[in-house]
Steps between C-alpha positions, in 0.01 A plus 500: 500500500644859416447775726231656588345797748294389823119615575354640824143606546521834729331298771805299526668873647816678473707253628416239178595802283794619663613083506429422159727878395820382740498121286394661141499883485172469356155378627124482294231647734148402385207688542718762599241801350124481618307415160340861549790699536635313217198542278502846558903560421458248217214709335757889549769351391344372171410800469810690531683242252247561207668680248865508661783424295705199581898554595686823564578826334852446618808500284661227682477174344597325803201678678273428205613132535436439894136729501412243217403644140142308546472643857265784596633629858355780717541656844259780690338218614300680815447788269326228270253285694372599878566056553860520460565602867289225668790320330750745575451421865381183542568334844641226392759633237605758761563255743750314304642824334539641922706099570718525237562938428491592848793354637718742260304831584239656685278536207420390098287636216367411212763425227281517204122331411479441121312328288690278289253374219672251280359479135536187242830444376701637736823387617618339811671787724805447597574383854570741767525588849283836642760613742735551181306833513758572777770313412797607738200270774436233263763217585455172691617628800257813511190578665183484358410835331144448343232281488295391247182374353372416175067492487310301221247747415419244227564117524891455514567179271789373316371599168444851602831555635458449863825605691815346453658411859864332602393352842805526728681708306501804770711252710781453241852605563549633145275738361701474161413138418188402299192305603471200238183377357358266790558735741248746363170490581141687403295613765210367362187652715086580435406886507490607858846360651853641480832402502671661796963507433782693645686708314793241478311199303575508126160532327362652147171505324412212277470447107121560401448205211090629459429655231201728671559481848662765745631400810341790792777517777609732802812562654456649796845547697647691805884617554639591797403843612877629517522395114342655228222378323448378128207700488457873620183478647363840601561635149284256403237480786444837547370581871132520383484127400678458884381699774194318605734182561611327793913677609634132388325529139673843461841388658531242229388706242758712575304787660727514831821532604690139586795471768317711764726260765627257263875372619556441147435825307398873617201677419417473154264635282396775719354846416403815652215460664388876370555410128249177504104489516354589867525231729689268298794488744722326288801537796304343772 
């Protein structure tokens, strides 16, 4: 048998996910999204992809070759659909995100949430690690810098290119080498679950062989709060989509300051409390 990724219900707790991430750097959590919070992102984000172009405007051909030139991608995800924080801050997700980015600061945010909506005929991404975002932290040796998770909005299947994942491979002593063929696996899952990995386990998106399918995911991620994020939330979330939300939705949207008594990192992110909308207390 090759390799492949463990499941946990979330009934089974944080302690199955947090097991199954030390052994693989990668767990499947079904029925991670209620089916009405899921309906309800499913239906915006459908939306929002109509009419987008697939790839990127970007010169780069290594860029145009990772986001996938069958691949529509898109952030703003709070800005986009009022269900996206229930997911944001789900219990659960934070839980194992507090085990495993809490020991290494006082604080995280959100790293990015994008859609990543894989047409026919694309390519198999190349296999990667997340921390390589920061990659002066990424070694075997390291701590853990961000956590990850990858939703099926849509049923995640082989065909379709569910993820790629190298279980293990965040415990390796080489980053350099290459995973071979049986140690890849898919993360196969129904709409509803995710696929929760550390940023040191090799994974990619997969090949989509339809030829009228697309493959609806999320990634949803946090970074430590000392470290900057992929995505620069506030310009994208302006404080009118955020000030009726809880101070833990706006922290990891990036709408206050990290580090307030971190041992890690100082304050970060601040701003005088004059120049920002009344009340917001952003320095708190």
């Amino acid at each position: 048998m090759g390799a492949r990724l463990q499941q946990v219900h979330p009934s089974d707790g944080v302690e199955a996910v947090l097991a199954a991430l030390a052994a693989d750097g990668g767990v499947i959590v079904r029925d991670f999204v209620d089916p009405a919070t899921l309906q309800r992102f499913r239906d915006d984000m459908v939306a929002h992809a109509m009419g987008r172009p697939v790839g990127t405007v970007s010169d780069s051909v290594a860029v145009q070759r990772f986001w996938g030139g069958s691949t529509k991608r898109f952030t703003r995800l709070a800005h986009r659909s009022p269900s996206f924080v229930a997911i944001l801050t789900d219990p659960l997700y934070l839980a194992v995100a507090d085990a495993v980015l809490l020991p290494h600061a006082d604080d995280y945010w959100m790293n990015t949430g994008q859609m990543m909506i894989i047409g026919p005929g694309e390519r198999s991404q190349v296999l990667h690690r997340d921390a390589d975002n920061w990659p002066n932290m990424n070694r075997p040796d390291g701590p853990e810098v961000t956590l990850s998770c990858m939703f099926a909005i849509s049923d995640f299947t082989a065909e379709v290119g569910a993820t790629r994942v190298v279980p293990g491979s965040h415990r390796w002593d080489d980053y350099r080498r290459r995973a071979t063929p049986d140690e890849v696996t898919q993360a196969a899952m129904p709409a509803g679950s995710g696929m929760i990995y550390t940023g040191r386990v090799l994974h990619g998106g997969g090949a989509n062989s339809t030829v009228d399918e697309w493959r609806y995911g999320m990634h949803l991620s946090y970074v430590l709060g000392w470290l900057t994020p992929e995505e620069a939330g506030p310009l994208g979330t302006p404080w009118s989509d955020v000030e009726h939300l809880s101070p833990t939705a706006q922290r990891l949207l990036g709408w206050r300051c990290s580090g307030v008594n971190d041992r890690d990192g100082a304050r970060l992110w601040t701003v005088d409390y004059e120049d920002v909308p009344t009340g917001l207390g952003l320095i708190d």
